[in-house]
KEDODO-335980 format. One record per residue (C-alpha): residue number from 1; residue in three letters; x, y, z. Coordinates in pm, 1 decimal, decimal comma. Layout:
+-----+------+----------+----------+----------+
| pos | code |        u |        v |        w |
+-----+------+----------+----------+----------+
| NUM |  ala |        X |        Y |        Z |
...
+-----+------+----------+----------+----------+
//
This chain:
+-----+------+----------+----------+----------+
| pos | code |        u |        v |        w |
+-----+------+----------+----------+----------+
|   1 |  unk |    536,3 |   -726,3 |    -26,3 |
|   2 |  unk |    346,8 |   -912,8 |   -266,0 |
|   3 |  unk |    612,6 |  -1028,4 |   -467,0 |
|   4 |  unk |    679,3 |  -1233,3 |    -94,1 |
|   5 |  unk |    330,2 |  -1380,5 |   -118,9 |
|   6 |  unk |    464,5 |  -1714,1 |   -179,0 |
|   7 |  unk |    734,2 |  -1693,3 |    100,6 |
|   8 |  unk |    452,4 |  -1587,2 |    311,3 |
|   9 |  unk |    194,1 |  -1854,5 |    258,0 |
|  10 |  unk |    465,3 |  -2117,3 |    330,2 |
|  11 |  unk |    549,0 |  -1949,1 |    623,1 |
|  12 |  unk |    183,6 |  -2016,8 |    757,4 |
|  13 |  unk |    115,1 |  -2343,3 |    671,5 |
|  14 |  unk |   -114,2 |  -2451,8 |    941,0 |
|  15 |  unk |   -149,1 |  -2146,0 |   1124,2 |
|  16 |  unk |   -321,0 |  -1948,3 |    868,5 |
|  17 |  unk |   -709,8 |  -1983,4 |    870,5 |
|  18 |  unk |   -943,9 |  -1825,9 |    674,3 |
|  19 |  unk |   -959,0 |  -1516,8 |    949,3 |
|  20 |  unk |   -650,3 |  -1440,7 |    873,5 |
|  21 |  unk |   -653,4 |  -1442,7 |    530,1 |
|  22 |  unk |   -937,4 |  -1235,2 |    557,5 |
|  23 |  unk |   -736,3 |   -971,4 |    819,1 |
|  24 |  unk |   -432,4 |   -982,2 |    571,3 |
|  25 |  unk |   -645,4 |   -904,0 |    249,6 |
|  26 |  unk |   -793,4 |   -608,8 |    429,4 |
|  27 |  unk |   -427,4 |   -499,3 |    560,0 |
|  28 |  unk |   -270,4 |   -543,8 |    173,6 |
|  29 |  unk |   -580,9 |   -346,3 |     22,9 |
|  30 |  unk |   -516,8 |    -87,6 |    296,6 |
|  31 |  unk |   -145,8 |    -94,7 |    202,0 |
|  32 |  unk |   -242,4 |    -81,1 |   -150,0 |
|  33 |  unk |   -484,6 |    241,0 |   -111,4 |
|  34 |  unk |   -220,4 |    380,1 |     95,0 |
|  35 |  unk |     85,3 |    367,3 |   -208,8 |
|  36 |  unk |   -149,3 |    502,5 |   -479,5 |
|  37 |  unk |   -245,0 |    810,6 |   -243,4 |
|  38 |  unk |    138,8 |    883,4 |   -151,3 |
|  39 |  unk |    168,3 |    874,1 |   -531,4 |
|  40 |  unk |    -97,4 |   1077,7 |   -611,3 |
|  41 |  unk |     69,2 |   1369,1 |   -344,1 |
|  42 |  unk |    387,0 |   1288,8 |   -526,9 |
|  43 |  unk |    262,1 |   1391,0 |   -866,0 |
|  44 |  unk |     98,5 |   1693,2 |   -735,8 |
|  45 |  unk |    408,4 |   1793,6 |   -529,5 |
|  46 |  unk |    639,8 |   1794,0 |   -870,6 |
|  47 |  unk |    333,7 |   1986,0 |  -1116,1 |
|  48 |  unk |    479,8 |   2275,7 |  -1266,3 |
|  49 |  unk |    245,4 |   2514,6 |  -1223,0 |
|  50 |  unk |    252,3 |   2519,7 |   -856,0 |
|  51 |  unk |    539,7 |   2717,7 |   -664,5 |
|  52 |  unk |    805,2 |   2552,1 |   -554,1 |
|  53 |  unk |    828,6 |   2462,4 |   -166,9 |
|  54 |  unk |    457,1 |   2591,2 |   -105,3 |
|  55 |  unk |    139,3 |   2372,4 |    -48,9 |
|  56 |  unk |   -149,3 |   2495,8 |   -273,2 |
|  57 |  unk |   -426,8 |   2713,1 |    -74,8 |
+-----+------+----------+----------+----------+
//
């Protein structure tokens, strides 16, 4: 998505206001938060140490 940013302030030339910048920078940080946590999950999914196909207790 951010590699779009470009793209996407053209597309809102003179329909984007400061609101909305503000709304999107709050949706993108969410977004942001989001991928690092799904990573994090990932990385403790694949550790060695835990069993294979069990959630830790």
């Amino acid at each position: 998505m951010r590699k779009k940013t470009p793209e996407l302030r053209e597309a809102f030339i003179g329909r984007f206001t400061e609101h909305h910048a503000f709304l999107l920078t709050k949706m993108l940080a969410r977004i942001d938060q989001l991928s690092a946590d799904i990573a994090d999950l990932e990385r403790a999914h694949q550790r060695p140490d835990r069993p294979s196909g069990r959630p830790p207790r």
